[in-house]
C-alpha positions as CSV (number, residue, x, y, z in Angstrom):
1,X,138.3,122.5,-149.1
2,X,139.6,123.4,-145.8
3,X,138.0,120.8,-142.9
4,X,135.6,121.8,-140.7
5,X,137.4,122.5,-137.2
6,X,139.3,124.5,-139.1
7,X,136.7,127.0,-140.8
8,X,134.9,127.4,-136.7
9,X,138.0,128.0,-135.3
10,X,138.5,130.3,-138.4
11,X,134.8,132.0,-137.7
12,X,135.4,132.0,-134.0
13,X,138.7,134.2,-134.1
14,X,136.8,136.4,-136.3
15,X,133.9,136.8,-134.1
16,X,136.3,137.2,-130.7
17,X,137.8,140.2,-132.8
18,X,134.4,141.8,-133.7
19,X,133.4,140.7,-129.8
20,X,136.1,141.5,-127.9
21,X,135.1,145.7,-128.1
22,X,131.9,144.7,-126.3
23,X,133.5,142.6,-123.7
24,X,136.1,145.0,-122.9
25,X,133.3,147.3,-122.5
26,X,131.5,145.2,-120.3
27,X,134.8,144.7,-118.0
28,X,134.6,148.2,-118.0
29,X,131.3,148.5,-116.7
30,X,132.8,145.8,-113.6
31,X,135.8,148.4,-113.2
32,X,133.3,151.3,-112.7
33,X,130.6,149.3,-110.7
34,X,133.6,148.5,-107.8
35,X,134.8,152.4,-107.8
36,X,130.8,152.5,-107.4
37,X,130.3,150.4,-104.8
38,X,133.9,151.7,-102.9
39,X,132.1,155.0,-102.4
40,X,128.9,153.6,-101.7
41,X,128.6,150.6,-100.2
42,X,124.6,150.7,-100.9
43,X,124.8,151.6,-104.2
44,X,122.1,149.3,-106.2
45,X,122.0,150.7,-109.5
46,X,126.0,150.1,-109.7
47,X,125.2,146.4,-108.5
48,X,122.7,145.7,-111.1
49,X,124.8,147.2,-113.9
50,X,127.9,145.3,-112.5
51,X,125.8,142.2,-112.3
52,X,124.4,142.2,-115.2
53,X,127.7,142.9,-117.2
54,X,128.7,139.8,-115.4
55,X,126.2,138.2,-116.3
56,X,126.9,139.0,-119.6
57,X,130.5,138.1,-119.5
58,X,129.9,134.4,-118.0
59,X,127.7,133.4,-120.8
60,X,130.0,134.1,-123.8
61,X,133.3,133.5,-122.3
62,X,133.3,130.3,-122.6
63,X,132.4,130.4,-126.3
64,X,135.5,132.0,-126.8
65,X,138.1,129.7,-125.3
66,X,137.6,131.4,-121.9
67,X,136.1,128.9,-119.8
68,X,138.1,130.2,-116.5
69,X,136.5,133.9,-117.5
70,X,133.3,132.7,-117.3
71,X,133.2,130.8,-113.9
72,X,135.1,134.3,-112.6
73,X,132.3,136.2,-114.2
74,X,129.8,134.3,-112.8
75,X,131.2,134.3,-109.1
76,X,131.1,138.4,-110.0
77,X,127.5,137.9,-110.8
78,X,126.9,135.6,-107.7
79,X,128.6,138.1,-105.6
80,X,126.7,141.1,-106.8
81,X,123.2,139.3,-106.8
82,X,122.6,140.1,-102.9
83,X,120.5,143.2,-102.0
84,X,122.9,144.5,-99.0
85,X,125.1,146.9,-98.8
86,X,128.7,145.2,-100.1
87,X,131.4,144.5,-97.1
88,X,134.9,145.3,-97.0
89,X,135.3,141.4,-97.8
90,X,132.8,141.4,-100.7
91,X,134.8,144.5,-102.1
92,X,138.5,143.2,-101.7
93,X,136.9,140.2,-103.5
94,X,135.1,142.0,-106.3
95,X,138.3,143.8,-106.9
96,X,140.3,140.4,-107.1
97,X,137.9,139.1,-109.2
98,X,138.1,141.8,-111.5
99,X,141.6,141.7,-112.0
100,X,141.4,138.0,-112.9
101,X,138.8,138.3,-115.3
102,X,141.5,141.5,-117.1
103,X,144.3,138.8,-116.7
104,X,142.2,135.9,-118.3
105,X,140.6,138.1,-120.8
106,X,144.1,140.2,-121.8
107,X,145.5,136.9,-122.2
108,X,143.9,135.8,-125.6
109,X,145.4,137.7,-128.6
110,X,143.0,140.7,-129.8
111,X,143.2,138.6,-133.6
C-alpha cells in the first residue's frame, strides 16, 4: 500500500493535467482582457471577464503548488475590481502581472 502523501500528490498531478487546459484558458482570457482594455481604456465587459478569470485563477492556484500564481492573480483581480477607466500605470501593471502569472504558471511541468 502506497502512503498517503503519496497517493494526493499522485491525484493532484493528475488533476493539474486535466486542469491545466482550463487555466491556460483562463490566462488567456487575462491576455485578451489587457489588448481589451489597451484599446479601450473604459472597456467594462473586458474588466469583468479579466476579473473574474482572475478571480478564478487565485482560488485554485494555490491548490496546485502555485501559491505565488495566486497572490499575482489576485492583485489582477484587485486591480481590475475598480469601475474607472484603466491608466497607463494600471495597464503597464496588468501587463506585468500577466507575464508573471505565464512565468509562474509555465513553470510547473504540464504532467
Amino acid at each position: 500500500m502506497s502512503d498517503p502523501v503519496s497517493i494526493v500528490a499522485a491525484r493532484l498531478a493528475e488533476l493539474w493535467r486535466s486542469s491545466r487546459p482550463t487555466v491556460l484558458e483562463r490566462v488567456a482570457i487575462l491576455h485578451d482582457a489587457r489588448e481589451a482594455l489597451a484599446t479601450d481604456p473604459a472597456n467594462s465587459d473586458a474588466r469583468a471577464r479579466g476579473r473574474e478569470a482572475a478571480h478564478k485563477l487565485s482560488g485554485i492556484l494555490g491548490v496546485f503548488g502555485l501559491p505565488r500564481g495566486s497572490e499575482i492573480a489576485s492583485g489582477i483581480e484587485a486591480l481590475l475590481s475598480t469601475e474607472a477607466p484603466i491608466s497607463p500605470d494600471q495597464l503597464s501593471s496588468l501587463s506585468s502581472q500577466v507575464a508573471d502569472l505565464d512565468a509562474v504558471i509555465a513553470s510547473k511541468p504540464a504532467g
